[in-house]
BAFI-3210 file (N, C-alpha, C; in Angstrom, 3 decimals, decimal comma, padded with zeros to 6 digits):
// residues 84
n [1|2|3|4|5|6|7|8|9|10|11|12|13|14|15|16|17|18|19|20|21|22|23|24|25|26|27|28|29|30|31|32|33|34|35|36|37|38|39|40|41|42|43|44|45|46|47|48|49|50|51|52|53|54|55|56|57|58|59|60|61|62|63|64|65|66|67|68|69|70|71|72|73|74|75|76|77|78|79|80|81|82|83|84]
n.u [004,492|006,701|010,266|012,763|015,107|013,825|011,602|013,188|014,960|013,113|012,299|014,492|014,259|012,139|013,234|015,058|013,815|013,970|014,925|018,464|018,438|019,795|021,904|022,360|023,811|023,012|020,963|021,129|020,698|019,890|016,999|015,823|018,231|020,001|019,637|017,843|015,292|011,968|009,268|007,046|008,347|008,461|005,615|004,625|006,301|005,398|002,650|002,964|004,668|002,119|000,545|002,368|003,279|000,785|-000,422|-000,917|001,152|000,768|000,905|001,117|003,197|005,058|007,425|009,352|010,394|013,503|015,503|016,338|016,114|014,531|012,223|011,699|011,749|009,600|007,704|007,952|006,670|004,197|003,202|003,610|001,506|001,883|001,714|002,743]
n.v [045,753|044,769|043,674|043,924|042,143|040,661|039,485|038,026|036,667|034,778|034,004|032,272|029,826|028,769|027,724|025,906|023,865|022,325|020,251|020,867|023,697|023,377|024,897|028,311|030,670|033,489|036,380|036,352|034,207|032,556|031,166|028,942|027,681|027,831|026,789|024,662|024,510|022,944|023,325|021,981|022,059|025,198|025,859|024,649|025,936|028,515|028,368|027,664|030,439|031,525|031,271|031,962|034,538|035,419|036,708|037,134|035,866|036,702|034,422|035,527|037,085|035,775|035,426|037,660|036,680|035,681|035,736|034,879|037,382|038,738|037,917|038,064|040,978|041,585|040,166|042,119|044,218|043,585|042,735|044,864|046,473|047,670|048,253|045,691]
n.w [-176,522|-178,737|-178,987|-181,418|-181,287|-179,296|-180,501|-182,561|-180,961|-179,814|-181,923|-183,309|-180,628|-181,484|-183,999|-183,576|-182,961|-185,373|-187,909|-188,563|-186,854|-184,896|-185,342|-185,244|-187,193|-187,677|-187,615|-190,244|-191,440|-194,112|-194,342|-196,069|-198,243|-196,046|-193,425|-194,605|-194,785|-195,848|-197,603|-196,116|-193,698|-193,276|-193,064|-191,190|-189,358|-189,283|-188,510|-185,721|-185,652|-185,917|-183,517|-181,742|-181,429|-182,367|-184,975|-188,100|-191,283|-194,153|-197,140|-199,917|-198,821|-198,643|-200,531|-199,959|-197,558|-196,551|-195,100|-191,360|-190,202|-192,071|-191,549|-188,845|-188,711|-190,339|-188,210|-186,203|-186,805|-187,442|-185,045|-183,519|-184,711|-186,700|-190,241|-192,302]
ca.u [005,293|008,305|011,495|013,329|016,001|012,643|011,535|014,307|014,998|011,651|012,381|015,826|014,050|011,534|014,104|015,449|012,638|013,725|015,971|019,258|017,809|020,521|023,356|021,369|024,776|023,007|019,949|020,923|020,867|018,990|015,804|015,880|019,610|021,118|018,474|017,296|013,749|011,594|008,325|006,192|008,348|007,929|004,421|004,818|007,164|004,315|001,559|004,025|004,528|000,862|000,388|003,322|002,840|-001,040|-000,012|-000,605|002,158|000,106|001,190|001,716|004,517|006,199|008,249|009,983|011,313|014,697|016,388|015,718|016,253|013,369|011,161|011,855|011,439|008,192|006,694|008,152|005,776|002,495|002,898|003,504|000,384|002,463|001,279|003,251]
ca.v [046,017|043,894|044,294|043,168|041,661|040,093|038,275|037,519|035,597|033,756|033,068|030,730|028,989|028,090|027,052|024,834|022,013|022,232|019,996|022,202|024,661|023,889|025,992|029,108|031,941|034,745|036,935|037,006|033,065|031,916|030,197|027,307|027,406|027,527|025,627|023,934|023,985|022,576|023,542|021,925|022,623|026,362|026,082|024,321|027,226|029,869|027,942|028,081|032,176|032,113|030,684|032,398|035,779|035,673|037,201|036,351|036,003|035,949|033,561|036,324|037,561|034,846|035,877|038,377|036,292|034,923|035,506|035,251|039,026|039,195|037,005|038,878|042,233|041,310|040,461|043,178|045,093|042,992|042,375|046,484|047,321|048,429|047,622|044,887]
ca.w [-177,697|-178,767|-180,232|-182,636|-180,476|-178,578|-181,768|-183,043|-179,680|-180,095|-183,452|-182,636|-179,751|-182,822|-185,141|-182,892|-182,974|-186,660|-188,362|-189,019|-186,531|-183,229|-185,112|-186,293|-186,725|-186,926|-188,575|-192,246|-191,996|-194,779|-193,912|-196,978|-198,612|-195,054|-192,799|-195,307|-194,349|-196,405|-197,561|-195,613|-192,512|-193,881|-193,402|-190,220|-188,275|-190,257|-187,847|-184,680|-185,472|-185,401|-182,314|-180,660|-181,887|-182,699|-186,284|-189,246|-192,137|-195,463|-198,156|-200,850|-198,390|-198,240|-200,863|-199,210|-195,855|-197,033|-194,057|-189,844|-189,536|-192,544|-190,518|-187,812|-189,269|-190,894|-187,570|-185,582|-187,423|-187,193|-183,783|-183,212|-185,314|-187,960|-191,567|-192,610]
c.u [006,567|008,916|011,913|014,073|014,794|012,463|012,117|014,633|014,813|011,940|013,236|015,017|013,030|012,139|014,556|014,518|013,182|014,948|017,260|019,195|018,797|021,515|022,762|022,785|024,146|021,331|020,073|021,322|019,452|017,831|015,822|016,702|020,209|020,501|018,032|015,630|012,420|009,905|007,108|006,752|008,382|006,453|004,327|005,361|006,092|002,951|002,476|004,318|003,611|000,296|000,930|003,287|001,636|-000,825|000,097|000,089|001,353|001,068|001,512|003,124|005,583|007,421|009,691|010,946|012,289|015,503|015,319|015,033|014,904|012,472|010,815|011,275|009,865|007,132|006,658|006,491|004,281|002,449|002,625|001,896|000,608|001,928|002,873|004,067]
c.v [045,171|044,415|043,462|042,422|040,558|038,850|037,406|036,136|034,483|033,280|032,002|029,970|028,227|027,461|026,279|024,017|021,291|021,119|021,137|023,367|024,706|024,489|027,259|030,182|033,163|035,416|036,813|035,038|032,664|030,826|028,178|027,344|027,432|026,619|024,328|023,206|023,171|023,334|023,621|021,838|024,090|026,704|025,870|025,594|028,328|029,818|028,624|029,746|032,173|032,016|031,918|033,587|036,574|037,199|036,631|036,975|035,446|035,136|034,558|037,375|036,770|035,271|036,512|038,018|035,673|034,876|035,128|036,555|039,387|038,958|037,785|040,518|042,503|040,871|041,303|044,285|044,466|043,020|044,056|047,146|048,072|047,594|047,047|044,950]
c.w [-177,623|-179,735|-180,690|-182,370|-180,157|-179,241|-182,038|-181,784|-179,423|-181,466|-183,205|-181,479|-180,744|-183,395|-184,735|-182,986|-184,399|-186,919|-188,905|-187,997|-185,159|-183,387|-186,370|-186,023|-186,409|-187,706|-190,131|-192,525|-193,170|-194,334|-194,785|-197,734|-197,094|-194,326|-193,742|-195,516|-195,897|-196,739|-196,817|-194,058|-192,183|-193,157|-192,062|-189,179|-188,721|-188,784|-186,433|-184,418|-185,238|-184,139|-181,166|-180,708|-182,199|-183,873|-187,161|-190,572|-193,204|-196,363|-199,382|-200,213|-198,148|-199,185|-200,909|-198,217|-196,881|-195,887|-192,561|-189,551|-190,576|-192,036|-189,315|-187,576|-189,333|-189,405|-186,757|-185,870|-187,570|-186,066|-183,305|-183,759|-186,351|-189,193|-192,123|-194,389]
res [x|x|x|x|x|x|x|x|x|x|x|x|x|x|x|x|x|x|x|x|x|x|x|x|x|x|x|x|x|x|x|x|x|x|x|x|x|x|x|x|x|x|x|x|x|x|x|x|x|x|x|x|x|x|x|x|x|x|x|x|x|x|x|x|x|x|x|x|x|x|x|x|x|x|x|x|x|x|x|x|x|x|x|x]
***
């Protein structure tokens, strides 16, 4: 079981490969107005969760992630076995 702290963790050592990604402040950073990620590096870090987490983040939820801490949130809860 992981926590949210855990994730979260794993998430910034992710974001770092990223362009934008070596000054992440904090959870409520915006993914693409603060990062500036792009779509198809979007899609890219999506693969990378899957990998790293062996969880998958459908495409009709994308919606939803706007922040780290949503990102975060959202797999807290796949990875737990919690419905997403």
């Amino acid at each position: 079981m992981q926590t949210y702290a855990e994730i979260l963790s794993e998430l910034y050592a992710l974001l770092r490969a990223f362009p934008g990604g070596e000054q992440i402040p904090d959870d409520e950073t915006a993914l693409l107005s603060e990062l500036g990620l792009t779509s198809l590096q979007i899609m890219d870090l999506l693969m990378e969760i899957e990998d790293r987490f062996d969880a998958t983040v459908t495409l009709n939820r994308l919606p939803e992630i706007r922040t780290i801490g949503d990102l975060a949130a959202m797999l807290e809860k796949l990875v737990n076995g919690s419905p997403a």
